[in-house]
C-alpha positions as CSV (number, residue, x, y, z in Angstrom):
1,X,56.8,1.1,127.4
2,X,56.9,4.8,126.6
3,X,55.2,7.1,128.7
4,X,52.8,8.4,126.0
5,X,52.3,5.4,125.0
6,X,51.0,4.1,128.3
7,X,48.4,7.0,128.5
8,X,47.1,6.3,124.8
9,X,47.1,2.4,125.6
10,X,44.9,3.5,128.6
11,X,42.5,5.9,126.7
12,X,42.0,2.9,124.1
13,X,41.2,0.9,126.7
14,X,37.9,2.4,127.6
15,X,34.9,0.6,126.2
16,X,33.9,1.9,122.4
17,X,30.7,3.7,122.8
18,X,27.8,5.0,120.2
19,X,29.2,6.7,117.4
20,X,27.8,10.2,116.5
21,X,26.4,8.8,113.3
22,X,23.8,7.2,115.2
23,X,22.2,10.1,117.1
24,X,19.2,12.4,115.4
25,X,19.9,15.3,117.6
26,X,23.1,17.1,119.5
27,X,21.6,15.8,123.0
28,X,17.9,14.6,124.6
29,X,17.1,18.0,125.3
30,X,16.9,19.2,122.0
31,X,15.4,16.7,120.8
32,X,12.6,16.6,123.3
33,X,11.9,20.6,122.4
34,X,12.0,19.8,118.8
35,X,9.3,16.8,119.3
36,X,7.6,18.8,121.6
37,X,5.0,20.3,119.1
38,X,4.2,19.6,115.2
39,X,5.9,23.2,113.9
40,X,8.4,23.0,118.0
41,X,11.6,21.9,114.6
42,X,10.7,24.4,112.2
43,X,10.2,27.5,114.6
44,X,13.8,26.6,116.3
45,X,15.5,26.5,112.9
46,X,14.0,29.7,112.1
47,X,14.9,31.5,115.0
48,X,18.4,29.9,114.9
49,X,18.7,30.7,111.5
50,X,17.4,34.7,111.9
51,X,20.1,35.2,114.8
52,X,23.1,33.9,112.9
53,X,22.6,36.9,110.8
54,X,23.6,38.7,114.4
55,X,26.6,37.2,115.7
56,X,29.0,39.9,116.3
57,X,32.9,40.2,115.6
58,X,35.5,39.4,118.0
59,X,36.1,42.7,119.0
60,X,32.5,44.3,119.0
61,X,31.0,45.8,122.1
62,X,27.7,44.1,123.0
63,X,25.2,44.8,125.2
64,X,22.6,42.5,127.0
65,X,18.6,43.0,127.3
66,X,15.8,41.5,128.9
67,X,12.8,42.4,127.3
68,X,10.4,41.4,130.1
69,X,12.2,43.2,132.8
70,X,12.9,47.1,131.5
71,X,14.2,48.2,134.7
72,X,17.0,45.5,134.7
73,X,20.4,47.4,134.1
74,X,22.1,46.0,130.3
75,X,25.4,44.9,130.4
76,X,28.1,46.5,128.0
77,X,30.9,43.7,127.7
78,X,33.6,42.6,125.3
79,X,32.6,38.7,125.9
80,X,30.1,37.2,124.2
81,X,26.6,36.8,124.9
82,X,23.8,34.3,124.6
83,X,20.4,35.1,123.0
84,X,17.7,33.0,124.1
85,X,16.2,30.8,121.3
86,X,12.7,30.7,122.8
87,X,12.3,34.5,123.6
88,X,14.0,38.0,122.7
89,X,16.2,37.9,126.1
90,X,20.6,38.3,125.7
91,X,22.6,37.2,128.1
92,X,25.7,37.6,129.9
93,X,27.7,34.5,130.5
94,X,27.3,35.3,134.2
95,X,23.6,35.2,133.7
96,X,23.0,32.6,131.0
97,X,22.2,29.7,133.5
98,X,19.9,32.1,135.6
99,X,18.1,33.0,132.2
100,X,17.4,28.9,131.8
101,X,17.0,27.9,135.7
102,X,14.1,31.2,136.0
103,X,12.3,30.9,132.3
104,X,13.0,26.9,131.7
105,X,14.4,28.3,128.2
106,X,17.3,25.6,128.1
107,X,18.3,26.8,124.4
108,X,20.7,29.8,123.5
109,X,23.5,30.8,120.7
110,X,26.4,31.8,121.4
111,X,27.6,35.3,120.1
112,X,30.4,35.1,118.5
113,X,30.5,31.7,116.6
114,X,27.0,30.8,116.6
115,X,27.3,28.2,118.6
116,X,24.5,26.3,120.2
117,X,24.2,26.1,124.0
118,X,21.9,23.8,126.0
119,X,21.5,24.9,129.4
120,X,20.5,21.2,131.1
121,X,23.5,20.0,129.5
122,X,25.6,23.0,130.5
123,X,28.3,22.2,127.1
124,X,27.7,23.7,123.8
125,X,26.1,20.8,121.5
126,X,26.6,19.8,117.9
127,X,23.5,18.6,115.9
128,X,24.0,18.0,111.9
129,X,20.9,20.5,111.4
130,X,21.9,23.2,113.1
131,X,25.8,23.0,112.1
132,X,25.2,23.1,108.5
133,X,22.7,26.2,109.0
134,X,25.8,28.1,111.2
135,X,28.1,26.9,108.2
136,X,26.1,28.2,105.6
137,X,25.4,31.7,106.8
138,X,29.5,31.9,108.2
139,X,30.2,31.3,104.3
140,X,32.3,34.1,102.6
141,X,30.5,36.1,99.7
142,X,32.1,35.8,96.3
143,X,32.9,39.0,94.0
144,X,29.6,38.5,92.6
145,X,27.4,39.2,95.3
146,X,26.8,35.9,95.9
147,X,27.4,33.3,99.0
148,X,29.4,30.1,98.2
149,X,27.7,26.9,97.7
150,X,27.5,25.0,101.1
151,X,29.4,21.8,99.3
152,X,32.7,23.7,98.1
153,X,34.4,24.0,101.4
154,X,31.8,21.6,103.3
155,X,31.7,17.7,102.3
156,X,29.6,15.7,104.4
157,X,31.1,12.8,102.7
158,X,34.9,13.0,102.7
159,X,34.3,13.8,106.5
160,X,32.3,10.7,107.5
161,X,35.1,8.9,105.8
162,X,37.4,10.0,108.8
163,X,35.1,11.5,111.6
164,X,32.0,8.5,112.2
165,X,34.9,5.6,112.4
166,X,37.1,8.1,115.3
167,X,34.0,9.8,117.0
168,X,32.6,8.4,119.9
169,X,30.3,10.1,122.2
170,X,31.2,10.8,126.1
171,X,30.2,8.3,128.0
172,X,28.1,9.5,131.0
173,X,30.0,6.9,133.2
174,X,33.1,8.6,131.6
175,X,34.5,11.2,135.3
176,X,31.8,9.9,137.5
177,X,33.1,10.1,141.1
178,X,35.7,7.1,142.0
179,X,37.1,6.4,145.4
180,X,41.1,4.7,145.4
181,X,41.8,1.7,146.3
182,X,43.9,1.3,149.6
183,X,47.3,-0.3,148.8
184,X,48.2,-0.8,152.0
185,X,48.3,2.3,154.3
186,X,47.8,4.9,151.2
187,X,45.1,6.9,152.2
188,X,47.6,9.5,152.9
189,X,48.4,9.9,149.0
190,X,44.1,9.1,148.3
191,X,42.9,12.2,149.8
192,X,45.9,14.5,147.8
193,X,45.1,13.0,144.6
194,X,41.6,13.5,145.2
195,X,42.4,16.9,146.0
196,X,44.6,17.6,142.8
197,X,41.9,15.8,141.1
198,X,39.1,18.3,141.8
199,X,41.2,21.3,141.1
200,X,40.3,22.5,137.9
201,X,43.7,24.1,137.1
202,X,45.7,20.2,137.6
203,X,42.7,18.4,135.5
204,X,42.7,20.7,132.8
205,X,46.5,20.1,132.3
206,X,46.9,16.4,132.5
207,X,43.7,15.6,130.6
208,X,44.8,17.8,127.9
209,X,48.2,16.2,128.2
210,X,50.4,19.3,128.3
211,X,52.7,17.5,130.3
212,X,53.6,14.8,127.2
213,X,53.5,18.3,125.1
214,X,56.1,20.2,126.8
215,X,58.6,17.4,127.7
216,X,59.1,14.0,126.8
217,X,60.1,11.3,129.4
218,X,62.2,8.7,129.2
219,X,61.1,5.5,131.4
220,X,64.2,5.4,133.6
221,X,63.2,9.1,134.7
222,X,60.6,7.4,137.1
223,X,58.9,10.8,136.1
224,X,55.9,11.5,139.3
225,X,54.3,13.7,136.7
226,X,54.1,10.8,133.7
227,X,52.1,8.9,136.8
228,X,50.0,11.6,137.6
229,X,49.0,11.3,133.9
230,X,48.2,7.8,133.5
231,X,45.8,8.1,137.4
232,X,43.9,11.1,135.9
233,X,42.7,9.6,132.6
234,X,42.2,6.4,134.1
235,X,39.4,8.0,136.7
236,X,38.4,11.0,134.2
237,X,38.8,9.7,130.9
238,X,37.2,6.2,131.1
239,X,33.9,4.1,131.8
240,X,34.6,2.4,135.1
241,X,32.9,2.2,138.6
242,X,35.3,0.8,140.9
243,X,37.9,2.3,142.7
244,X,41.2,3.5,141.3
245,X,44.4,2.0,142.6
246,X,47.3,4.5,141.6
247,X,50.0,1.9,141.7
248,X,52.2,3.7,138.8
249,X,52.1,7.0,141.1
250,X,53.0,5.5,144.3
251,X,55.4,3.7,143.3
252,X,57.3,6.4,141.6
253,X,56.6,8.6,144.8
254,X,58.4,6.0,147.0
255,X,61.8,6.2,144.3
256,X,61.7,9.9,144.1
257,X,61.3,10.3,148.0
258,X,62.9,7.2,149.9
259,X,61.2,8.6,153.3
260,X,57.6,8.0,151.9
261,X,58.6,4.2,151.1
262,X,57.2,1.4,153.1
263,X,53.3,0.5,154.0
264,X,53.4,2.6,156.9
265,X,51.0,5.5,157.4
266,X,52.3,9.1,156.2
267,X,51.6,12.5,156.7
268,X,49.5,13.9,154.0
269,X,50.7,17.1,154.5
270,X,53.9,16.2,153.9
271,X,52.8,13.9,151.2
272,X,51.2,17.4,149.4
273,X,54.6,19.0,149.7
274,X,56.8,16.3,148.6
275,X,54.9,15.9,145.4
276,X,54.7,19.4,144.7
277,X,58.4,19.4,144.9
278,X,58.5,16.4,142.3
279,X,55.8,17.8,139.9
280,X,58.1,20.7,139.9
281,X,61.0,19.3,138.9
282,X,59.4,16.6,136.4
283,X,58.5,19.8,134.2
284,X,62.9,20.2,133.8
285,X,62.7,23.5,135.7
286,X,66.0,24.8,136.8
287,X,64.5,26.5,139.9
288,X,64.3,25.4,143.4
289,X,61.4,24.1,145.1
290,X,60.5,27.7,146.4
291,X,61.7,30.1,144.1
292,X,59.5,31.7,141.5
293,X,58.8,29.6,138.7
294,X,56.2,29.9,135.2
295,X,55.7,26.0,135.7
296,X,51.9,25.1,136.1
297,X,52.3,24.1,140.1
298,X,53.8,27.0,141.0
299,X,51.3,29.4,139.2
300,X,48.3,27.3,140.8
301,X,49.5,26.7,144.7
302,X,52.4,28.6,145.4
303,X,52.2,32.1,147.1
304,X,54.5,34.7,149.1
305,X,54.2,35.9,153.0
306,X,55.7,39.3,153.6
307,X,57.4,39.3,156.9
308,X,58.0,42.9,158.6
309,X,60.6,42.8,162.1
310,X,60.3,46.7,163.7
311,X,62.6,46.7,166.5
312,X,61.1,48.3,170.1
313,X,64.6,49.8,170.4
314,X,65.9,52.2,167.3
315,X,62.5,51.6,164.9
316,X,64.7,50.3,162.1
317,X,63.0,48.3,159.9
318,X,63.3,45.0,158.2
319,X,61.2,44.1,155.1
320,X,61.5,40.1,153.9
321,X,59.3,38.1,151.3
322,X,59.0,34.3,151.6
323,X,57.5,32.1,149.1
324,X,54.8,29.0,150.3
325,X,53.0,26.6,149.5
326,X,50.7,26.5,151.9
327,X,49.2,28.7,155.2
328,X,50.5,26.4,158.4
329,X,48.3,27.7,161.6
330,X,49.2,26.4,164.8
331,X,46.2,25.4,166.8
332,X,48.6,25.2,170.2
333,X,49.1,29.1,169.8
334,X,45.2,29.5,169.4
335,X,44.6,27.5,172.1
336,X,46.5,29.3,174.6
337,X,45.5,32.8,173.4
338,X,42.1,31.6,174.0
339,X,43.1,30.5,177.6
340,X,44.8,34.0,178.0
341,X,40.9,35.1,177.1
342,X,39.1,36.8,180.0
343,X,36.1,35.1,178.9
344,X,37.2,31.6,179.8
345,X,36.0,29.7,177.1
346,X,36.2,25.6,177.4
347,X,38.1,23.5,175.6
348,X,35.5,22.3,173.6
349,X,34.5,25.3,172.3
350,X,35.6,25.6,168.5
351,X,37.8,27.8,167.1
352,X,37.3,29.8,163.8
353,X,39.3,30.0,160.8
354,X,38.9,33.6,160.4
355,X,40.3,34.5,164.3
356,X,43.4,31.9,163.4
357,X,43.8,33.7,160.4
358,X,43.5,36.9,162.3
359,X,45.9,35.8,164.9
360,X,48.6,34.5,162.3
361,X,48.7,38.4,160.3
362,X,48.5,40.3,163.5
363,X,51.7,41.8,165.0
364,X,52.9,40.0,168.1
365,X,56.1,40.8,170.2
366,X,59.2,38.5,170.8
367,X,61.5,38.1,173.1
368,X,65.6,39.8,172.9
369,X,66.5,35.8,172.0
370,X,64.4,35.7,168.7
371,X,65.9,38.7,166.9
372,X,69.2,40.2,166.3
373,X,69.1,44.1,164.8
374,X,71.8,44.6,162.5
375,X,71.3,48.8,162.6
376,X,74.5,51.1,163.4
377,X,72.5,51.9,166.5
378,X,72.1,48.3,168.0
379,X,75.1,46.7,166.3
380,X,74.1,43.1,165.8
381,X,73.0,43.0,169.4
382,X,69.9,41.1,170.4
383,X,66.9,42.8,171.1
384,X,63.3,43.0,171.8
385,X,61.0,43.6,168.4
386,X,57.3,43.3,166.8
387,X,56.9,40.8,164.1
388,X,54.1,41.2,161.3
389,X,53.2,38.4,159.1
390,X,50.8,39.6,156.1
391,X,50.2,37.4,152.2
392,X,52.1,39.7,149.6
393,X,50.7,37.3,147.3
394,X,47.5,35.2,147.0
395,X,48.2,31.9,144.5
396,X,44.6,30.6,142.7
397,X,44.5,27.8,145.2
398,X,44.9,28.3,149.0
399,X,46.1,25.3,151.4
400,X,45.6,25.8,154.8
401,X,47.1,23.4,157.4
402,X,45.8,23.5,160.5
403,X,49.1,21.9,163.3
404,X,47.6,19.1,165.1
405,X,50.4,17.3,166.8
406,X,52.6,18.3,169.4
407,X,56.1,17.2,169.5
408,X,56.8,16.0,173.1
409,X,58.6,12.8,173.9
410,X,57.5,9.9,172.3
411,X,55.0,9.6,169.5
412,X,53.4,13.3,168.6
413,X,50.1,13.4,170.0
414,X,46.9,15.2,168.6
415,X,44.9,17.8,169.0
416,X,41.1,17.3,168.4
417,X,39.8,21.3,169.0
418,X,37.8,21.4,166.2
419,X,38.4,24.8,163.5
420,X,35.2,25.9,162.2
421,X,35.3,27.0,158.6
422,X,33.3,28.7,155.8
423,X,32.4,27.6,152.3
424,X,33.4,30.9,151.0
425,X,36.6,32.6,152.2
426,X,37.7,36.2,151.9
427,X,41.4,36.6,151.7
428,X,41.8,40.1,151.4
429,X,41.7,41.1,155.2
430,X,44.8,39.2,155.6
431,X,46.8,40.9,152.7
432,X,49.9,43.3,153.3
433,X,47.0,45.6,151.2
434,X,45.0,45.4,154.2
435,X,47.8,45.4,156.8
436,X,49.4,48.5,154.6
437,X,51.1,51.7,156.7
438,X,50.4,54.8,157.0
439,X,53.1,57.3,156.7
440,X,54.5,58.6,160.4
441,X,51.6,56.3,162.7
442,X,51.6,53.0,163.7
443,X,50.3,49.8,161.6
444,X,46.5,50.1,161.2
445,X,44.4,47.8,159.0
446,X,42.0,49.1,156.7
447,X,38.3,48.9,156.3
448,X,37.0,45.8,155.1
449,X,36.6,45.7,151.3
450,X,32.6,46.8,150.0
451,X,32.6,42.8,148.6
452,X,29.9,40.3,148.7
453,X,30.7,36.3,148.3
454,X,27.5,36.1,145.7
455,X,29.9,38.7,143.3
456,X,31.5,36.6,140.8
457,X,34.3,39.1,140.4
458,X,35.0,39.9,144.4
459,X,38.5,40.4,144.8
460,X,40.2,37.7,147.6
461,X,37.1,35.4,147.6
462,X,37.6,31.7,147.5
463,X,35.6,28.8,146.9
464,X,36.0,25.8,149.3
465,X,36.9,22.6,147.2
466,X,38.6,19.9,149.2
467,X,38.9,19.2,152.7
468,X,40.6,16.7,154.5
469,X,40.2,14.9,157.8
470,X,42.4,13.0,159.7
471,X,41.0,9.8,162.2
472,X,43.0,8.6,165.1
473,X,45.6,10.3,167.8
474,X,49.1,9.7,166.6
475,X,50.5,10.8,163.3
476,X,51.9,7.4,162.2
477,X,48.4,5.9,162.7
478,X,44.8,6.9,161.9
479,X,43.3,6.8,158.6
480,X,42.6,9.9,156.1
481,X,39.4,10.5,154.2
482,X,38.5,13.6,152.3
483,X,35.3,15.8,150.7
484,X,35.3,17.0,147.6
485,X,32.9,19.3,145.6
486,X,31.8,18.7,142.4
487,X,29.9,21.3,141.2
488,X,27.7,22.4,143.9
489,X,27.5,18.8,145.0
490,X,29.7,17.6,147.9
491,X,31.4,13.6,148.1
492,X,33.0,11.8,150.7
493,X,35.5,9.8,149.4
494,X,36.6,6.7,152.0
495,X,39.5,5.2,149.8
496,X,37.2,3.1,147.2
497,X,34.2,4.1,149.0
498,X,31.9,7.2,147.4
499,X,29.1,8.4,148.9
500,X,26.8,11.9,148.5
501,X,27.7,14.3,151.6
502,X,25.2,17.0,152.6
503,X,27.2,21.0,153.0
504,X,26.3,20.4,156.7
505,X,28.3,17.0,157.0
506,X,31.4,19.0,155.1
507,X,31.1,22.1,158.0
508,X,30.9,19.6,160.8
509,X,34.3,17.8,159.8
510,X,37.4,18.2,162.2
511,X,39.5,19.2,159.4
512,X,43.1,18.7,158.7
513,X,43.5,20.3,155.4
514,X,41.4,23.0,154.1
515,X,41.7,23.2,150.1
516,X,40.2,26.6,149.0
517,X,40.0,27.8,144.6
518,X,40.0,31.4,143.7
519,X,36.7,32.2,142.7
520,X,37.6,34.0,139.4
521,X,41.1,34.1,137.7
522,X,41.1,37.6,136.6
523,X,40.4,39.3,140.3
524,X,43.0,40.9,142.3
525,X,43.3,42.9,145.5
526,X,44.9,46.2,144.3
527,X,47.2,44.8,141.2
528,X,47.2,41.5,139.2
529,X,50.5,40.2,138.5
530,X,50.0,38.4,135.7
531,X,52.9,35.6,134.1
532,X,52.0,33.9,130.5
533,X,52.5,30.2,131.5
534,X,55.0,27.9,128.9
535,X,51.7,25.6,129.5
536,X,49.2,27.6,128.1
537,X,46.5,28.2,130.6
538,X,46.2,31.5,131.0
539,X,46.1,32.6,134.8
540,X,46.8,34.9,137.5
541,X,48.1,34.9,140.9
542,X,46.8,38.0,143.3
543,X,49.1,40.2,144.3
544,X,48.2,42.0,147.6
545,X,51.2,44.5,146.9
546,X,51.7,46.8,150.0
C-alpha cells in the first residue's frame, strides 16, 4: 500500500465525531457568556460588530492600550492585536492570555481578520453568528456606495452541501498524552519519539504532511520518514487511549541501520543520531549527514562548534568550524576537575550543567602529542598548544548528552553523579560572541548579556522540553523512560504507562539526555542567519558569529 495512502487509511480510521452542524455556538465558553444574562447575546454581537469596523490592514502600525492602567507603557507593533470584547483594553499577542488570566475576560478579536479568540480555549473559534457578522462588514463596496448583499459571494446552502457531511469537530481525546508500547527491548527508540513528538518544529511537519508534499515514496524505499508519519497521526491525530506501538518505524529503523536490529537494548543516543541521519536522507538531500543542509532536521537540531588551536610556541593560529547535532559533555572530565578542586567536594555531590558547560567552552592546554603546527616556524613538528571550544551557531533545539559510561575492559560501566539542571537555559555565555577576542590581549569573555528568562524575546534562552533518564549500570541493559512538557504541564512517559509529573520530580531526574527548544524563533545573539526552508516553516538558527 502506498505510503499516503497508509496515513489517509489511518486518519479515516479515527472514530466519526459530532458534526459542526449540531453545535449552537463556536465552543462552551461562548456559549456560557452568551446565556449568562438576558441581553449577555445582544451586547457581544454589538460590541463584535462595532470593532469590525476597526480591524486594521496588514501593514498598519498599531498600538496597544489599557484603559484602566494609564501608566502602563503602549506597545507600537506591526503584529496584530486583540481588543477585548468585554472592556476597552488592546492587546499584544504577548499579553492577550495575561489580559484573560488577570480580568477573566476570555473573549477578544483579532486585528487583522476579525477573528474571534477565546482565551479558555486558547484557538481562535468559529460560531455561524459571529462569522456571517465578520463576512458582512469584510464585504467590498460596489460603485454605488453601497456594500454587497451578504448572499452573492456567501451561500450558506451550497456550503452545507460540502462542509456539514466532511466537518467533524476535534475530538478532545484527539493528542491526549500516550505512552508506546514496549516491543521487546524498545524503550530506547520510546523516549526519542517521545522527544520528536513534543517538539513543535517535527509535529508541525508530519501532521501537516509536508513530508508526502515534498517527495513521494515508493514502498520498497523502506522510507524512516513515511513511518515517522503514520506514528505521529496515529498518537496526535486520533481518539485512542492506549499505548502506541510504532511497529512500521522500528522496523524500517532496523533495515536502514542493520546495528539497531535485534531485541536487544540500544543506546538512545545513538538511536537519536542514527535517525537523524535517515530523516535526512528520506527528504532526497544530496548532502552528508553533517554538512549544511535547508531540510527541516537540519534547520531544527543541527548546529556548529568553532574550534580555535593557539600554539604556546610561535602564536599562529588555527580557526575550524564543525557541524553537530548535539553538545556531548563528559562527566569523567568533570569529575576529575572536581577532584583537582581544593575544596574537596564528595562524590555525591552533584554537578551543574552550567559549570560542564563552562568547562567544555573554556580553553584548556594539551599535550606536544595532541597537536601538530603546520606554521613555517614549527614545520609540522609537534607541539604544546591551548584549545578553545565555543557554539558558532545555536540550532532551535539543543541536545545535550551527558557521557555516562566508561569504556574499560568488559561491558562499559556507568556513572550515576547526578547533573543538576535548569528549566530555562541561557546559551549565550557559551557562544564564540561571548568567548570573542580582543585585538593584541588574551581571550577574555564578555559581560553577561542584560537578559531575563521571563523576556519572551531574550536572545540564547531555551525552554526545557524533554529529558531522558537512563535505569541500570551497563549500556546494553537498563531501561529508558522520559518527561515531557506539554504546555506548562510535565508527563512521565514509562513505555505505555502516562502519568502527571510535578517540575520537582523533572529537576530530581539523573538525566541522560537533556532536550532544550529555543524560546522564540526570531532571537539571535548578535546576527540571525536566516535560510527559507523548501518545507515552508519559516525559522531561524542563532548565529553566535565571532
Amino acid at each position: 500500500m502506498d505510503k499516503n495512502a497508509q496515513v489517509a487509511k489511518a486518519i479515516q480510521a479515527a472514530p466519526l465525531l459530532k458534526p459542526v452542524k449540531d453545535v449552537e455556538f463556536g465552543c462552551e465558553h461562548l456559549q456560557e457568556f452568551m446565556s449568562a444574562t438576558p441581553d449577555g447575546a445582544e451586547k457581544l454581537t454589538n460590541a463584535y460588530t462595532n470593532l469590525q469596523g476597526t480591524l486594521a490592514t496588514p501593514l498598519e502600525v498599531q498600538t496597544t492600550k489599557d484603559p484602566k492602567d494609564p501608566k502602563k507603557e503602549p506597545v507600537t507593533t506591526l503584529r496584530p492585536t486583540y481588543s477585548c470584547l468585554q472592556c476597552n483594553t488592546i492587546s499584544s499577542m504577548e499579553d492577550r492570555e495575561l489580559h484573560s488570566h488577570e480580568k477573566r475576560h476570555r473573549l477578544s478579536i483579532e486585528s487583522r481578520s476579525g477573528s474571534l479568540y477565546c482565551g479558555l480555549c486558547e484557538d481562535f473559534v468559529y460560531d455561524s453568528t459571529f462569522e456571517k457578522i465578520r463576512i458582512e462588514q469584510s464585504l467590498p463596496s460596489t460603485s454605488n456606495g453601497r456594500k454587497r448583499k451578504f448572499s452573492a459571494i456567501y451561500s450558506r446552502g451550497e456550503e452545507d452541501k460540502f462542509i456539514f457531511p466532511n466537518s467533524n469537530l476535534l475530538s478532545c481525546l484527539a493528542g491526549a498524552p500516550r505512552g508506546m508500547i514496549n516491543l521487546g527491548q524498545t524503550c530506547y527508540m520510546s523516549v526519542i519519539l517521545q522527544a520528536m513528538m513534543h517538539n513543535p518544529l517535527m509535529r508541525n511537519f508530519f501532521m501537516s504532511e509536508r513530508h508526502g508534499s515534498q517527495k513521494k515514496c515508493p514502498p520498497e524505499d523502506d522510507c524512516v520518514a513515511c513511518a515517522m508519519t503514520l506514528s505521529f497521526v496515529d498518537v496526535l491525530a486520533t481518539e485512542k487511549i492506549e499505548g502506541h506501538g510504532p511497529t512500521e518505524l522500528l522496523c524500517k529503523s532496523w533495515l536502514k541501520n542493520p546495528a539497531l536490529a535485534g531485541h536487544r537494548q540500544q543506546d538512545a543516543h545513538e538511536y537519536f543520531q542514527s535517525l537523524l541521519d535517515q530523516l535526512h536522507k528520506s527528504c532526497g538531500c544530496v548532502a552528508q549527514l553533517y554538512k549544511i543542509c535547508e531540510c527541516l532536521y537540519h534547520q531544527t537540531f543541527y548546529g556548529k562548534l568553532r574550534s580555535t588551536m593557539t600554539c604556546l610556541s610561535c602564536k599562529n593560529v588555527t580557526v575550524s568550524e564543525d557541524p553537530i547535532v548535539d553538545l556531548s559533555l563528559d562527566i569523567r572530565q568533570q569529575i576529575k576537575r572536581r577532584k583537582a578542586d581544593a575544596k574537596a567536594l564528595t562524590a555525591e555531590t552533584p554537578l551543574e550543567l552550567s559549570t560542564c558547560l563552562k568547562n567544555f567552552t573554556s580553553p584548556e592546554k594539551l599535550g606536544m602529542d595532541a597537536y601538530t603546527c603546520n606554521s613555517d616556524q614549527c614545520e609540522n613538528t609537534p607541539q604544546r598548544t591551548k584549545k578553545h571550544m565555543t557554539i558558532k551557531k545555536l540550532p532551535p533545539t539543543v541536545c545535550i548528552q551527558f557521557k555516562r559510561y566508561e569504556h574499560n575492559k568488559g561491558n562499559p560501566q556507568k556513572l550515576n553523579t547526578k547533573v543538576n539542571f535548569p528549566l530555562q537555559l541561557d546559551m549565550s555565555p557559551y557562544t564564540s560572541r561571548a568567548h570573542r577576542k580582543k585585538k593584541g590581549s588574551e581571550q577574555q569573555p564578555l559581560s553577561p548579556l542584560p537578559i531575563s528568562p521571563l523576556t519572551p524575546r531574550s536572545p540564547g534562552w531555551y525552554d526545557l522540553s524533554t529529558v531522558v533518564v537512563h535505569e541500570g549500570q551497563f549500556v546494553t541493559g537498563g531501561h529508558y523512560y522520559c518527561f515531557c512538557r506539554r504546555d506548562d504541564q510535565w508527563f512521565k512517559f514509562d513505555d505505555h504507562r502516562v502519568t502527571l509529573a510535578t517540575e520537582a520530580q523533572v529537576l530530581d531526574a539523573n538525566a541522560y539526555l537533556l532536550f532544550y527548544i529555543i524560546r522564540h524563533l526570531g532571537c539571535a545573539v548578535e546576527k540571525a542567519a536566516t535560510i527559507e526552508k523548501t518545507n515552508g516553516l519559516a525559522g531561524k538558527a542563532v548565529e553566535a558569529v565571532g
